[in-house]
ROLO-898575 format. One line per 8 residues: number of its first residue (from 1); their letters; for each residue x, y, z of C-alpha. Coordinates in steps of 0.1 Angstrom, whole numbers. Each point is the difference from the previous one (the first is absolute). Layout:
# ROLO-898575
NUM> A> X,Y,Z ~ ...
# end
This chain:
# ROLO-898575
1> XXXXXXXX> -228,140,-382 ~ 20,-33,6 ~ -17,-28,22 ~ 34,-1,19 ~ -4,41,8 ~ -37,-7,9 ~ 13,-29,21 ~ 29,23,18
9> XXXXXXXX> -26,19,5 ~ -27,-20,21 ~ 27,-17,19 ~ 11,36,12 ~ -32,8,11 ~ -7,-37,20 ~ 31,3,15 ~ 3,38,9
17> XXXXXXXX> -31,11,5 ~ -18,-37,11 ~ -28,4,-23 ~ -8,-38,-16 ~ 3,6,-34 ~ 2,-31,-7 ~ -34,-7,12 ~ -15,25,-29
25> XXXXXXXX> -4,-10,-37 ~ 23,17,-22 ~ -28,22,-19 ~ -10,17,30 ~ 36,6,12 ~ 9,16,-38 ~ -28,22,5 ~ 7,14,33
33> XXXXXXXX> 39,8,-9 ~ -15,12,-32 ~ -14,26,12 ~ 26,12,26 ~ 28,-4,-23 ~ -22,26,-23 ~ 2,20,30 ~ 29,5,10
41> XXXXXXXX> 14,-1,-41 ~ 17,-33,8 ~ 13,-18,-37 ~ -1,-34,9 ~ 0,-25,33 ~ 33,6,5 ~ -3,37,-4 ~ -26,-2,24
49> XXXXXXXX> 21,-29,24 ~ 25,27,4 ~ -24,30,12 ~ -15,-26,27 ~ 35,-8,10 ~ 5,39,7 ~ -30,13,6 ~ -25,-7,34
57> XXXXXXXX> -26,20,-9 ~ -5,-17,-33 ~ 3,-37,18 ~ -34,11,25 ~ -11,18,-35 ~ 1,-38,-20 ~ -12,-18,34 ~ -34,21,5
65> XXXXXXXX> -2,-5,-42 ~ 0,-40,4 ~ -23,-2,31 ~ -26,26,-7 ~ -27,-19,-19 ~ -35,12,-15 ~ -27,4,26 ~ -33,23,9
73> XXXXXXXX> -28,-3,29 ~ -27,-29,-9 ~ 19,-7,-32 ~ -18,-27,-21 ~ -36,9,21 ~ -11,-38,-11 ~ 28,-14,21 ~ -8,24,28
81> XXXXXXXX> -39,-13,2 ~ 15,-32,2 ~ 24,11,28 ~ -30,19,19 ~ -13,-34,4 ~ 30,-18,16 ~ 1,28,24 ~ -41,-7,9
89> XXXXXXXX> 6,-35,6 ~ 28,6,26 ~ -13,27,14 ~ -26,-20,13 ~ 17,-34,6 ~ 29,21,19 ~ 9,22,29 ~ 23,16,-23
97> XXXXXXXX> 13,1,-34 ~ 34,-3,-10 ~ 8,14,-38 ~ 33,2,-15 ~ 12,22,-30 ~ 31,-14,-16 ~ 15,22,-24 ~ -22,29,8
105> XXXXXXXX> 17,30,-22 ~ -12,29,17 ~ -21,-11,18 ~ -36,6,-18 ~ -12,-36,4 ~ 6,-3,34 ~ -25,31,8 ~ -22,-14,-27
113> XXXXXXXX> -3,-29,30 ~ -1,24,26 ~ -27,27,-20 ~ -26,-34,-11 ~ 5,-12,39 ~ -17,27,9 ~ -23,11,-30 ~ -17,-38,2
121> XXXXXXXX> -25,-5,29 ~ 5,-35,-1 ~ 35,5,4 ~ 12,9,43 ~ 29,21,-10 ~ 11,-2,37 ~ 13,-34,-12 ~ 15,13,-27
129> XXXXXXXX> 45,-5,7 ~ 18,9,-38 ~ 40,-7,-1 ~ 10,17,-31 ~ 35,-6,-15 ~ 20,5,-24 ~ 40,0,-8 ~ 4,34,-15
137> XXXXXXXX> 5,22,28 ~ -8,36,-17 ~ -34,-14,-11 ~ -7,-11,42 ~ 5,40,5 ~ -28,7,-21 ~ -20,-25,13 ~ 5,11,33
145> XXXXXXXX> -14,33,-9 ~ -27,-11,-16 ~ 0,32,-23 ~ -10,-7,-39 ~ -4,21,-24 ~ -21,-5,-38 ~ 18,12,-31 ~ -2,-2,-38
153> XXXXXXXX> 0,-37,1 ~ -18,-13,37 ~ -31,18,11 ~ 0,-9,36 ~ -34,10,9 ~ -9,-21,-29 ~ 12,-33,20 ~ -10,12,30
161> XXXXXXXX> -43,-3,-17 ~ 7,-35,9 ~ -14,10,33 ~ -35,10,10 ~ 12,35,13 ~ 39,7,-7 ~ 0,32,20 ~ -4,-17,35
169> XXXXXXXX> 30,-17,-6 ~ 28,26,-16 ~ 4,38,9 ~ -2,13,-41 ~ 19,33,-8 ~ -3,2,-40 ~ 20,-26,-15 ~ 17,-11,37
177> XXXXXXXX> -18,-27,18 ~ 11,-6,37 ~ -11,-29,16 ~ -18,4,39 ~ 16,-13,26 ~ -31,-20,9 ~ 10,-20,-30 ~ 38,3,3
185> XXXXXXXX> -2,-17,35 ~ -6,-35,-10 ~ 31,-5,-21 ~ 33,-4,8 ~ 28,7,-29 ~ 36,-23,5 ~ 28,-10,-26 ~ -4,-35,-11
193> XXXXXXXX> 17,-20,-29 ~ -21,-32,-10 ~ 27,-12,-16 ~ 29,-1,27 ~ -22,9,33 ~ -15,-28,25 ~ -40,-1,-5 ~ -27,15,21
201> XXXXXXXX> -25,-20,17 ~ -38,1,16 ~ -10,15,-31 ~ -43,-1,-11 ~ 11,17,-33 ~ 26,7,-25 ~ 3,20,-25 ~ 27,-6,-27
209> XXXXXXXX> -10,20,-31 ~ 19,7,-33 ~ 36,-10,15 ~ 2,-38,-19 ~ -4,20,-35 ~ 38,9,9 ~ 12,-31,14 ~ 15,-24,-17
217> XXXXXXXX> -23,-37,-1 ~ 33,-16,23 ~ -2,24,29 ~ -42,4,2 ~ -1,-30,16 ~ 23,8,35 ~ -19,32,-2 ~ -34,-18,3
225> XXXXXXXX> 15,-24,24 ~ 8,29,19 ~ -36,15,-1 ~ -13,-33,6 ~ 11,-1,34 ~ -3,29,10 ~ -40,-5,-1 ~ -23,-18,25
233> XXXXXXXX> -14,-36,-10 ~ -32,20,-13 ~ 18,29,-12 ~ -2,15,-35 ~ 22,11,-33 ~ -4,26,-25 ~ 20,3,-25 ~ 5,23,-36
241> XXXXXXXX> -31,-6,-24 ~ 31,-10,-26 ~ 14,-28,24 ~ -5,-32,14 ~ 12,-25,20 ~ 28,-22,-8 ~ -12,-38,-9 ~ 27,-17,26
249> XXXXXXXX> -18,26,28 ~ -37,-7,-9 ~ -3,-22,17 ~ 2,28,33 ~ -23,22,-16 ~ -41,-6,-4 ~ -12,17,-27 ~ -27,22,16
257> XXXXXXXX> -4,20,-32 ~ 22,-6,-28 ~ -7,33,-23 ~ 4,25,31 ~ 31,-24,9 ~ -12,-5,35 ~ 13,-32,21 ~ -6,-15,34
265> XX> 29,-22,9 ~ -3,-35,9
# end
């Protein structure tokens, strides 16, 4: 596999199908073709460059491949103690609380917001506003349905013990978790690229988790530019327990706790 076929191969897909491949490291890139190319019996990047050049379906296939990411409700439960605390402290500075998920999969850690809004008493879930986005459009459907289900590998009601009492929160049928509507209502799902869209703003909270790992170091820091003004003067960051912040942007970010990798910006 010749860098010049690999090369033919990301250009394609930045200029036909606008995803930023050149924003991505190379490893993570290899891995994702990888594994369609095995797919679809593919014997090479150029091999593979042809069938995207003829075939639709397997373009959409290779763009939900690159933008779906690993994810789970309350994943890393540390980080979410920490996050249950940022949401105290605006709850009762503010009339309402804005909270953004950037990159949000399919959608589990924005109702992880929504579900510890209301299973915290010290938490006024009425205030509770989540924008959840993400680029990949087929992983917004799921979100939108808020229908999960566990498997060999992710035991849903096993994330879900996070909370005091699960059940108030998800209708379970066996393996398939729905979430209520009670929930659903405070989170809106959009498309959003960080890398080529316009920022947010008014935002108490971000969160930003596990998307850097895939990001090569040159394009993190328009990214975090973005986030960073998106937020409020008060407002908070959390990023992946694997990332940080990039040492010409630290000065934006307080630390507010460097092992969770929670900020406040400056």
């Amino acid at each position: 596999m010749s860098d010049d076929a690999f090369a033919r191969l990301t250009a394609f897909i930045e200029t036909e199908l606008s995803f930023a491949t050149s924003h991505y490291n190379d490893s993570y890139l290899q891995r994702r073709f990888s594994s369609r190319m095995r797919r679809t019996g593919s014997d090479g990047y150029e091999e593979y460059l042809d069938r995207l050049r003829s075939d639709p379906d397997e373009r959409q296939a290779l763009l939900d491949a690159l933008s779906i990411n690993v994810t789970g409700f309350f994943r890393n439960p540390d980080v979410w103690e920490g996050i249950r605390g940022l949401l105290r402290q605006v709850s009762d500075r503010k009339r309402q609380i804005h909270a953004w998920s950037a990159a949000c999969a399919d959608g589990r850690e924005p109702y992880s917001l929504a579900m510890l809004a209301h299973d915290d008493p010290r938490i006024d879930e009425e205030k509770l506003r989540v924008l959840a986005t993400d680029i990949n459009e087929s992983a917004l459907e799921t979100a939108r349905d808020g229908v999960y289900e566990s498997s060999r590998t992710v035991d849903v009601g096993e994330q879900l013990e996070f909370l005091s009492a699960y059940h108030r929160y998800v209708d379970q049928d066996g393996d398939r978790f729905r979430v209520r509507d009670p929930v659903r209502r405070h989170v809106t799902f959009e498309r959003h690229d960080l890398i080529n869209d316009e920022p947010k703003s008014g935002y108490d909270l971000v969160l930003c988790r596990n998307l850097f790992i895939y990001i090569d170091n040159e394009y993190k820091e328009p990214i975090l530019r973005t986030v960073a003004r998106s937020l409020r003067s008060d407002g908070y960051l959390v990023i992946g327990k694997a990332e940080t912040i990039p040492p010409m942007l630290k000065s934006e970010f307080e630390i507010l706790d460097g092992r969770l990798r929670i900020y406040q910006i400056e």
